[in-house]
C-alpha positions in Angstrom: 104.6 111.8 84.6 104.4 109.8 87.8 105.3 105.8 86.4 105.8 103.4 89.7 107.0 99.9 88.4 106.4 96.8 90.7 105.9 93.1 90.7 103.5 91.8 88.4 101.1 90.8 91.2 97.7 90.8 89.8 96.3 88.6 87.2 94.1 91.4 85.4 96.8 93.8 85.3 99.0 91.5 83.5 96.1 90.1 80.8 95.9 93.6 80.4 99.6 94.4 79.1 100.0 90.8 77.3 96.6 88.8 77.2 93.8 89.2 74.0 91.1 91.7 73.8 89.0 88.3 73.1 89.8 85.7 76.1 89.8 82.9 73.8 92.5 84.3 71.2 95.8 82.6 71.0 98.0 85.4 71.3 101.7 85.3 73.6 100.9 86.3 76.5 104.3 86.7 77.1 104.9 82.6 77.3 107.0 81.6 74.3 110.4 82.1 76.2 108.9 81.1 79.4 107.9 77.4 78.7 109.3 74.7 76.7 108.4 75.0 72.8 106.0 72.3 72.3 104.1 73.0 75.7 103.9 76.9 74.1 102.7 75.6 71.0 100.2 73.2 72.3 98.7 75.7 74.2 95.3 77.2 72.9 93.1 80.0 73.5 91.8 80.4 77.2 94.4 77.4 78.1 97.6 80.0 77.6 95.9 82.5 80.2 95.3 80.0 82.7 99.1 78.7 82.3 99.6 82.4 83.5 97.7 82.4 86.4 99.8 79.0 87.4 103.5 80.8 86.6 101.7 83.6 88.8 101.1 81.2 91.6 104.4 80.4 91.9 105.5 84.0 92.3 106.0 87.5 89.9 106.2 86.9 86.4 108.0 89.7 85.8 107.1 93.7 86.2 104.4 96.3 85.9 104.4 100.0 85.0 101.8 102.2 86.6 100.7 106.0 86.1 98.2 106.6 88.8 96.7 103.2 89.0 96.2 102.3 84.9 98.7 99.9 84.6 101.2 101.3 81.3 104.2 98.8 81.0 105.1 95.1 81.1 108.7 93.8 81.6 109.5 89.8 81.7 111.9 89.4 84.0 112.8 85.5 85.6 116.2 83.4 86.0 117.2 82.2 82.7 117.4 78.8 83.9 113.3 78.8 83.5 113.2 80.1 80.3 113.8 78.6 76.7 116.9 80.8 76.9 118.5 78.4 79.2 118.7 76.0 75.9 118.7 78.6 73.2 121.7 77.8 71.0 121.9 81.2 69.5 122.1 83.1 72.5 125.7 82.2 74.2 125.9 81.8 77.9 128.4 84.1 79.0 129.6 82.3 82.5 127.8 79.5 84.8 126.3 82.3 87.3 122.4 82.0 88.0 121.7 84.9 85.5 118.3 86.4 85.2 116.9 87.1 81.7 114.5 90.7 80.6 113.0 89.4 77.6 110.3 91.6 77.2 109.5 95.0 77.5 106.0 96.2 76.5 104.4 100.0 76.3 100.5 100.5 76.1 99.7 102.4 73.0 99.3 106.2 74.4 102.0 105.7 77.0 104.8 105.1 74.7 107.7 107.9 73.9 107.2 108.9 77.7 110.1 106.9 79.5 108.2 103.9 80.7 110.2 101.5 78.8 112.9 103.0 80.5 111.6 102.8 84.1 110.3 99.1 82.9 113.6 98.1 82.5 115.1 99.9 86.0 112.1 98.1 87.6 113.3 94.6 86.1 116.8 94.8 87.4 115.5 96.0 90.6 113.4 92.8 90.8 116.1 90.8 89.8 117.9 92.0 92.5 115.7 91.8 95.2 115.5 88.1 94.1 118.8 87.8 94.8 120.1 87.9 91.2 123.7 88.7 91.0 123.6 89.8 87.1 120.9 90.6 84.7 120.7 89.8 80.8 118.8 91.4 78.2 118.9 90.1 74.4 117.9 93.7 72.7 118.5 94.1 68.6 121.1 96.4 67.3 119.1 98.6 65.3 121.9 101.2 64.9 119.3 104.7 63.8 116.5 102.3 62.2 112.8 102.0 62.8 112.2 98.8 64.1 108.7 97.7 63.4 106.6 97.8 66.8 105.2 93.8 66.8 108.7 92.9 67.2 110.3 96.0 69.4 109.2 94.1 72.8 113.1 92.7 72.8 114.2 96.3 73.1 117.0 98.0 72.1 120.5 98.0 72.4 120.6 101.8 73.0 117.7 101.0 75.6 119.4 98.7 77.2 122.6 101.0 77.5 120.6 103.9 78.8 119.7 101.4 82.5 123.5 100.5 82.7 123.8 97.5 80.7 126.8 96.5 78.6 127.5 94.6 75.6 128.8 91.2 76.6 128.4 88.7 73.6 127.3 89.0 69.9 124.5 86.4 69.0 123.6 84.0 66.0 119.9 85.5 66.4 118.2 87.7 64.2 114.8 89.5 64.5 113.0 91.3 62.3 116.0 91.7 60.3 118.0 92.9 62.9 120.9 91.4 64.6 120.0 90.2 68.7 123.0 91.2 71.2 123.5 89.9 74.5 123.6 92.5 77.2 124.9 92.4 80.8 124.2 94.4 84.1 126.1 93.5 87.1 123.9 93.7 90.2 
């Protein structure tokens, strides 16, 4: 298998990966850690995938897996200080540097078990980098050996995380799914 990840360039590629099969659902697309709570919850039906196309005009969203050219794999990748994690009180801030936060990492059905979450992640830090990040964070669940349910597996996992390089750097007060959130470090 042949994955090439790369910035999420193209508006149809990414409604593909987190948009609705019905354009005027309201569904994530990948914008509740992205923009301030009440502007995310405000935001209806087409509305949320024309805020997309604006964070798109103002550069990457985050990352795109491909196999040949169906795109397979979505990673959010941005400087924390843009998303809700910059004021999320259960997820610590480690230091003051201008960290960059992977907050989600997303598999097409049929493409999953294959490593693409895998290459997802490598392609986020490598984003991050290139954008001059000096340190990436992830905030994964500790699932230990459990199953955890796939609507809420787009965090990740710590043993994910681990397997790009990442290390544990805080505990968190977060929960999800039942699951304790870590915070997780790669130095760039």
């Amino acid at each position: 298998m042949d994955i090439r990840v790369r910035a999420a360039t193209d508006f149809d590629d990414i409604a593909t990966m987190v948009g609705p099969k019905r354009p005027d659902a309201s569904v994530c697309w990948c914008l509740s850690y992205r923009i301030p709570s009440k502007e995310n919850v405000a935001l209806k039906g087409l509305d949320r995938g024309e805020r997309v196309r604006e964070l798109l005009s103002e550069g990457p969203p985050g990352v795109l897996a491909y196999e040949g050219d169906e795109v397979v794999g979505w990673a959010a990748v941005h400087p924390r200080r843009d998303t809700s994690f910059a004021r999320n009180r259960r997820i610590p801030h480690v230091d003051g540097r201008d960290v960059w936060s992977i907050w989600c990492v997303r598999v097409r059905p049929g493409h999953r078990g294959r490593g693409v979450s895998h290459a997802l992640l490598d392609g986020a830090v490598a984003f991050a980098r290139d954008n001059g990040a000096p340190v990436v964070e992830g905030y994964p669940v500790d699932n230990g050996d459990a199953k955890v349910d796939l609507t809420m597996a787009y965090v990740g996992t710590k043993r994910l995380f681990e397997a790009s390089g990442f290390v544990l750097a805080a505990q968190t007060t977060s929960v999800l799914s039942g699951f304790p959130r870590v915070l997780m470090r790669r130095e760039l």
